[in-house]
C-alpha positions in Angstrom: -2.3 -25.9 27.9 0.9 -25.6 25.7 0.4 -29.4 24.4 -3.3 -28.6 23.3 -2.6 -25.2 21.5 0.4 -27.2 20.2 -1.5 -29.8 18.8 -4.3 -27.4 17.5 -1.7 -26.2 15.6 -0.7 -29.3 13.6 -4.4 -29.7 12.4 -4.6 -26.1 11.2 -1.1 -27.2 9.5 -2.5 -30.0 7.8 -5.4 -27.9 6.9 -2.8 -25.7 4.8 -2.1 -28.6 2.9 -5.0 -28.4 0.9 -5.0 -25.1 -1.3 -1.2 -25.1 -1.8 -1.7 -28.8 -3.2 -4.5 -27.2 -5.3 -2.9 -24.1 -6.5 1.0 -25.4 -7.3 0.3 -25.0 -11.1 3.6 -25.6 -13.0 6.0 -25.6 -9.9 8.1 -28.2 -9.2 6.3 -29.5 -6.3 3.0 -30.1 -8.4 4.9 -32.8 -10.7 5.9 -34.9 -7.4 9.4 -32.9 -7.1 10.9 -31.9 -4.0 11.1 -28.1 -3.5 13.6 -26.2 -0.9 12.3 -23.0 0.1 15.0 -20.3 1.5 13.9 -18.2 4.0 16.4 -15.2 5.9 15.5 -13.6 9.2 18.1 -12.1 11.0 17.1 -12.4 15.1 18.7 -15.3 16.5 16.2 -15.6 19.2 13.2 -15.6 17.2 15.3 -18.5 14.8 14.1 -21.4 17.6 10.3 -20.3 16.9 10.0 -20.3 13.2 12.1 -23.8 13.2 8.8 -24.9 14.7 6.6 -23.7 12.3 8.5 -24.8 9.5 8.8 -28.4 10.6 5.0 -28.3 11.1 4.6 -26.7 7.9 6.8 -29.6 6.5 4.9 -32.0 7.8 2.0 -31.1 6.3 3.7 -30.2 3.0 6.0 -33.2 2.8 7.6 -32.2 -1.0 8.4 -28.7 0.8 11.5 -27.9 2.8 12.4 -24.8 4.3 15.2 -23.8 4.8 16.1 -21.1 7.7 19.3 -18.5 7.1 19.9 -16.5 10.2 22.8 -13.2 9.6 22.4 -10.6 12.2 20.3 -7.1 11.4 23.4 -5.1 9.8 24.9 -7.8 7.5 21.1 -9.0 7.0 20.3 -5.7 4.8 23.7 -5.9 3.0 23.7 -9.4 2.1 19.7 -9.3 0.9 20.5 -6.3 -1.3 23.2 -7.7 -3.1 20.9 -11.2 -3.3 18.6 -9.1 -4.8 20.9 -7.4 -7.2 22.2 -10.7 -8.5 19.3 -12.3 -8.6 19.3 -14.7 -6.0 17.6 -13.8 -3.3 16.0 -15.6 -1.2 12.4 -17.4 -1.6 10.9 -15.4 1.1 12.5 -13.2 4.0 11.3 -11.1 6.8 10.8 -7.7 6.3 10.9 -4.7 7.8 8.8 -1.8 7.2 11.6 0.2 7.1 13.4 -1.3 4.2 10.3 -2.7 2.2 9.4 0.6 0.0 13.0 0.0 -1.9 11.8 -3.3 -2.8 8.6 -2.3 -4.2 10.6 0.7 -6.2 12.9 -1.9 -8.3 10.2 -4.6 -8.7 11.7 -7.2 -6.5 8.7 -7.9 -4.2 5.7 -9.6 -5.3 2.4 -8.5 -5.2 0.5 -11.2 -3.1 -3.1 -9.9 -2.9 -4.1 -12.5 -5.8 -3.3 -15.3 -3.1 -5.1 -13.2 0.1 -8.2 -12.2 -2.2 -8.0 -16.0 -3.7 -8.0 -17.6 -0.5 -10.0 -15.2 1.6 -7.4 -14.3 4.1 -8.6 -12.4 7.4 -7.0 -9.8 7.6 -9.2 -8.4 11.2 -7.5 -10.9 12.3 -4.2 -9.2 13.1 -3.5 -6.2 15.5 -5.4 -3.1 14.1 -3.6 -0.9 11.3 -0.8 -3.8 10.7 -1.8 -4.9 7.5 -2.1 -1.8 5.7 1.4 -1.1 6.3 2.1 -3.2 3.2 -0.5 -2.2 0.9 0.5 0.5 -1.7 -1.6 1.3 -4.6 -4.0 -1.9 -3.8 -0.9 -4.0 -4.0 -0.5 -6.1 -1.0 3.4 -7.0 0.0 3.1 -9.4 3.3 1.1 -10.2 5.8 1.6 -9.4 9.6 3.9 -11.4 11.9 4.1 -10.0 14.8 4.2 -6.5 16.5 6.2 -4.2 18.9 5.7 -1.2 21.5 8.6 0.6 23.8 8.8 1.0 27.2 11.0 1.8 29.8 13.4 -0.1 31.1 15.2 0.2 34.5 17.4 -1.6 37.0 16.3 -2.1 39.9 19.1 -2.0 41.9 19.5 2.0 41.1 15.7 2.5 40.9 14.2 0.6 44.3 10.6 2.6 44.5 9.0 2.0 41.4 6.0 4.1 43.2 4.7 6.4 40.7 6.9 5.5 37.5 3.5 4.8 35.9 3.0 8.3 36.0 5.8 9.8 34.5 5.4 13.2 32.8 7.3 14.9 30.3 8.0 18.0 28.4 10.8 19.7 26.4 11.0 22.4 29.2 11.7 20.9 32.4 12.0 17.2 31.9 9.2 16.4 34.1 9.1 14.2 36.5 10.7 12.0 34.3 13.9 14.2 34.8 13.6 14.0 38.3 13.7 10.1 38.2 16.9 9.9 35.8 18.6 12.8 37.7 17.4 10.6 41.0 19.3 7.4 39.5 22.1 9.2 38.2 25.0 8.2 41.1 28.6 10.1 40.5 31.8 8.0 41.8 31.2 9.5 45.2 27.7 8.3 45.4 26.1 11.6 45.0 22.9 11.8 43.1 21.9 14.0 40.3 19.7 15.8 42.6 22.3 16.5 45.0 23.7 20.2 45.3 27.1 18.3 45.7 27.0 16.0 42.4 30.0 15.9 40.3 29.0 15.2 36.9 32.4 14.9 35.9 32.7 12.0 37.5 29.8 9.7 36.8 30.1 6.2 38.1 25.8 5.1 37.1 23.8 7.3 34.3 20.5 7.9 34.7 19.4 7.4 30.9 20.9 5.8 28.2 19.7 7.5 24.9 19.9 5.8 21.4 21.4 8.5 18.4 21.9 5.8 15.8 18.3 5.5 15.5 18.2 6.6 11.8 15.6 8.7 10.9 13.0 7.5 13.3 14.1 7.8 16.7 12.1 4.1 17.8 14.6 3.7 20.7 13.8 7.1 22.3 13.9 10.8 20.7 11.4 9.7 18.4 9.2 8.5 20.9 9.1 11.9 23.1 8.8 14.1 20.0 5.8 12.6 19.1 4.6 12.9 22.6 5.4 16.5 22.0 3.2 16.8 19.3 5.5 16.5 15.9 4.8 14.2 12.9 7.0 12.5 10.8 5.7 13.5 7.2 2.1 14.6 5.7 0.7 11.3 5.7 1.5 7.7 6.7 2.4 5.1 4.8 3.7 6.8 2.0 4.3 10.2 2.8 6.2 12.4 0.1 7.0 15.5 2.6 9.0 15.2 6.0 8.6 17.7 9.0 11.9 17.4 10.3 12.1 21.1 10.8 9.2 21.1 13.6 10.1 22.9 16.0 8.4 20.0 18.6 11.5 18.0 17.4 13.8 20.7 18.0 13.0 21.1 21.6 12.9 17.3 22.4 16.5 17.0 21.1 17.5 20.2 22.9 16.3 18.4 26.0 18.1 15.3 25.0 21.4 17.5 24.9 20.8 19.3 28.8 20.4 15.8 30.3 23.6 14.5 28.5 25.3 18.4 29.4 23.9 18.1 33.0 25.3 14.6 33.4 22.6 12.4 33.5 23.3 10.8 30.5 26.7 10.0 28.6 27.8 12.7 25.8 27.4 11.1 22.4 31.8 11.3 21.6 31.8 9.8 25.6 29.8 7.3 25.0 30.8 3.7 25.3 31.5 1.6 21.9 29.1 -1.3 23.6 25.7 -1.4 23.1 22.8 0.1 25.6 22.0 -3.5 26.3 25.6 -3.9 27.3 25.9 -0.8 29.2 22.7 -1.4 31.0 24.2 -5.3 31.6 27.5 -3.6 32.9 25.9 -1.5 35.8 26.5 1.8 34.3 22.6 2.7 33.3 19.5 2.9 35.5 16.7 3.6 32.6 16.7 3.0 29.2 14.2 3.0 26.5 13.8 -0.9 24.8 11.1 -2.7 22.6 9.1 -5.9 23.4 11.6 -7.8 21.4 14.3 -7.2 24.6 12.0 -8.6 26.7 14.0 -12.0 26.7 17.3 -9.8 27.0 16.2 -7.8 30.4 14.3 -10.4 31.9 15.9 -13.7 30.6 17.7 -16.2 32.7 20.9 -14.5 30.9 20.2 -11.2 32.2 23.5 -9.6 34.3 21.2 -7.4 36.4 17.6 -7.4 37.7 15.0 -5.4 35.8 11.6 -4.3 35.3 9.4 -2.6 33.2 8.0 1.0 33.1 5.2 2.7 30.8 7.2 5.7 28.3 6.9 8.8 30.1 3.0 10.8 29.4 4.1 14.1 27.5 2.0 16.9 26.2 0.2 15.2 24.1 -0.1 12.0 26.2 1.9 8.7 26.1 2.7 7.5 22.4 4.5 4.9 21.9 5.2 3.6 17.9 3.6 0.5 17.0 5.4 -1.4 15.0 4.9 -4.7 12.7 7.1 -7.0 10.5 6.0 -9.1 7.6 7.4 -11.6 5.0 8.4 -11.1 1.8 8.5 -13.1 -1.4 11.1 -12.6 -3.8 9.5 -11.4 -7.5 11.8 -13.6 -8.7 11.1 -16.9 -7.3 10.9 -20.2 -8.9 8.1 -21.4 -6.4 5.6 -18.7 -6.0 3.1 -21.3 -4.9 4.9 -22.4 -2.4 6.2 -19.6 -1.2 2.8 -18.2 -0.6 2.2 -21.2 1.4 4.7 -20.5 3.5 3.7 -16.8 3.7 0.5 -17.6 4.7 1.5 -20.0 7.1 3.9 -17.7 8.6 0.6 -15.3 9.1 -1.6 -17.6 10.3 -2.6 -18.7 13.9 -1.2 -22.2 13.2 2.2 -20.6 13.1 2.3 -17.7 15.3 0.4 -19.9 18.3 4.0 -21.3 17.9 5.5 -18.5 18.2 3.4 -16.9 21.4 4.3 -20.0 23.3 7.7 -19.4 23.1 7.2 -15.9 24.3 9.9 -13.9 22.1 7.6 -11.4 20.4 4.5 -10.5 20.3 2.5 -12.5 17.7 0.6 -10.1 15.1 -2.9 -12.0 15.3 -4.5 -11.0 18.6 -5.3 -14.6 20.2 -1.7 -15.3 19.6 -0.3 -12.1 22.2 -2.5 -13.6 24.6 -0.8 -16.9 24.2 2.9 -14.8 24.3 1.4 -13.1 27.3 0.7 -16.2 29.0 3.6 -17.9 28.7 5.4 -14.9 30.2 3.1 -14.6 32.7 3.8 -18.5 33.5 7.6 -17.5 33.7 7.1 -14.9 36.1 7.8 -12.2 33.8 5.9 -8.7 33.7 5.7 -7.6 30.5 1.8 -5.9 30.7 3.2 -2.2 30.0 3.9 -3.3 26.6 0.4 -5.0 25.9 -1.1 -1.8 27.6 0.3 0.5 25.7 -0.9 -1.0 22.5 -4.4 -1.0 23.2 -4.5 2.5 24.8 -6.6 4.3 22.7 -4.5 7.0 20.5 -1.2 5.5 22.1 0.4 4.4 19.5 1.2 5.6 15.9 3.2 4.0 12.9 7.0 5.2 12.6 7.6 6.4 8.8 7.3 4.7 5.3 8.2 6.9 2.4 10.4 5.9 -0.2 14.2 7.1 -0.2 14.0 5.0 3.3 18.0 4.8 3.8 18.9 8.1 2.3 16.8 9.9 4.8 17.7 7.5 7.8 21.2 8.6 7.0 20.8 12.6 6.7 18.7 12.3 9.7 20.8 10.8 12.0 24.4 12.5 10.6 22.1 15.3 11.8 21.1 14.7 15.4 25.0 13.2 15.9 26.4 16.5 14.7 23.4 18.6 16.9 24.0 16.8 20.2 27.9 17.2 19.5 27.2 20.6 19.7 28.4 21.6 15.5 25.3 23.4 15.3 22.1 24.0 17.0 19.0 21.4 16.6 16.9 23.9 14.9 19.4 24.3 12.4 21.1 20.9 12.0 17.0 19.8 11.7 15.9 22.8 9.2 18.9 21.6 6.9 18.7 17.9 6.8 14.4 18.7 6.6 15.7 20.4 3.1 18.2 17.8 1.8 15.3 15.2 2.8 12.3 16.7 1.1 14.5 17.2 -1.9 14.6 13.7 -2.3 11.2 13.5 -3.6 11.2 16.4 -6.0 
């Protein structure tokens, strides 16, 4: 099955060939010169997969190189900007919704809905409400890659009857049952539970949950998640809100509950915390549940896993289960020497020929539909269960879109210098909340 879905996409490939030939105008490439197209991503893992597209790509566009430049997600953002300030940015580079709006602001994206409406691009073709995420003012800024839900994840040497964790409930009052099952993990150094009369959380040799405060503004990796589920919004519309409602006081009570299970001991107090990461942590013994995207899924049930692990749905809270739904795209540079081929690539990148690729090797979820289903078999054929994630995304009203406003990193900061100083206990969550909601809605008077 792989070889024929591989070899489907090497004619679609070849296919491509055909309008970038066709459209190259002046660029180098249409006078018989060899172009090299640079393209950043930043996810080591995902590096392997696009390799294989590219070579394809190459193949079927034999003046065109691409070249690949992986830099991990921090120095990713720094070294692009200052690219981009120089004016040497990359060709193309994956993008993040996150990040995008601050490119459109200083001109340094470019606008390719010429190319879609020129070459009729399908845009049903992707997971519904991806491709509007880069649209403002009928200017289109990528095309869908590939997509993301959360879930829980848990070990399960510390969680051995998964009975019932597909049922999970939650609220801002008394945890839920989803309380009960982190204070049921939770193991102090004399193996007493969280539940136990008798448990010293002074002394806590496994936590129950790992929360995630350097989440920015957004809370993907957990706060933001429940919140929503408690029925607060991010900002009056989405994309491209211009008021935030981080003064809900939804959000306040989900962080308040995020501060009893870390005062109770089910969870490590943000200045206790370890310096490693959750995926560390969780690798080390020391965590039973976490909240992860699809992207870990290699991490937690990879052959380099430390532990064993399995998947859980988010907890159902007030208003349901929510879970955000997130997509990436790529990006071409406004000022690019080869905006032909760059396009080429781009549309490449979105199109089945590619992300087929991409599914087989079973790192992320492709954006175009027939794509997860070709992610979800090969996981499937590896003996991994990763349905909760699929699930959740086509649950109807389960998912929602994190944020994207201009002033992206300037509220991501307040925000999360917010929660950090709330959950140390320098103020109240109400009012760390009602003053960062002030200094962030100032931003866009």
């Amino acid at each position: 099955m792989l070889r024929t879905s591989r070899t489907a996409a090497v004619l679609t490939a070849a296919a491509l060939a055909l309008p970038l030939a066709a459209c190259s105008g002046t660029d180098d490439a249409a006078d018989g010169g060899k172009v090299t197209l640079n393209y950043w991503l930043w996810d080591d893992k995902q590096q392997p997969a696009y390799q294989a597209c590219a070579d394809e790509f190459s193949k079927a566009n034999p003046n065109v190189t691409v070249k690949i430049s992986q830099t991990a997600w921090a120095q990713y953002w720094q070294n692009l900007t200052t690219q981009l300030a120089s004016g040497s940015a990359p060709d193309v580079w994956t993008d993040h919704a996150s990040y995008y709006p601050q490119f459109v602001t200083s001109n340094q994206i470019l606008d390719i809905q010429p190319f879609v409406d020129k070459d009729k691009v399908d845009l049903s073709q992707y997971q519904a409400g991806l491709a509007d995420l880069f649209v403002k003012d009928g200017k289109r800024y990528g095309l869908p890659k590939d997509w993301d839900t959360m879930a829980l994840v848990y070990n399960t040497k510390y969680v051995t009857d998964a009975t019932g964790l597909d049922k999970l409930t939650w609220n801002p009052a008394d945890g839920g049952t989803f309380e009960q099952a982190i204070a049921r993990a939770t193991v102090d150094a004399n193996g007493k539970n969280g539940l136990d009369p008798a448990f010293d959380k002074a002394h806590v040799k496994v936590y129950g949950f790992l929360p995630e405060w350097a989440d920015g503004s957004q809370g993907q990796n957990g706060w933001g998640d429940l919140a929503v589920s408690n029925g607060f919004t991010y900002t009056d519309k989405n994309p491209w809100g211009t008021h935030y409602n981080y003064d809900d006081p939804k959000l306040a009570a989900t962080i308040t509950w995020f501060k009893h299970i870390m005062d109770a001991g089910y969870a490590p107090k943000f200045d206790k915390q370890s310096t490693l990461s959750r995926d560390a942590v969780m690798d080390a013994g020391n965590g039973a549940y976490t909240i992860v995207g699809s992207w870990t899924i290699g991490s937690y049930l990879g052959d380099g896993a430390k532990q064993k692990y399995a998947f859980a749905p988010l907890p159902q809270g007030p208003t349901g289960r929510k879970t955000p739904i997130n997509g990436l795209s790529d990006a071409i540079y406004a000022g690019t020497k080869h905006p032909n081929e760059a396009w080429a690539w781009v549309k490449f990148l979105g199109s089945s020929a590619c992300q087929d690729i991409v599914g087989e090797k079973a790192v992320v979820f492709p954006a175009i539909k027939s794509a997860t289903d070709k992610a979800l078999a090969a996981h499937k054929a590896a003996g991994r269960d990763v349905h909760v994630f699929t699930d959740e995304a086509s649950a109807p009203g389960g998912t929602f879109f994190l944020p994207i406003t201009d002033h992206g990193n300037e509220v991501s900061q307040i925000v999360q210098d917010a929660l950090q100083g709330a959950v140390l206990g320098q103020s109240s969550p109400a009012d760390a909340l009602k003053k960062a909601n002030d200094q962030v809605n100032a931003l866009f008077k």
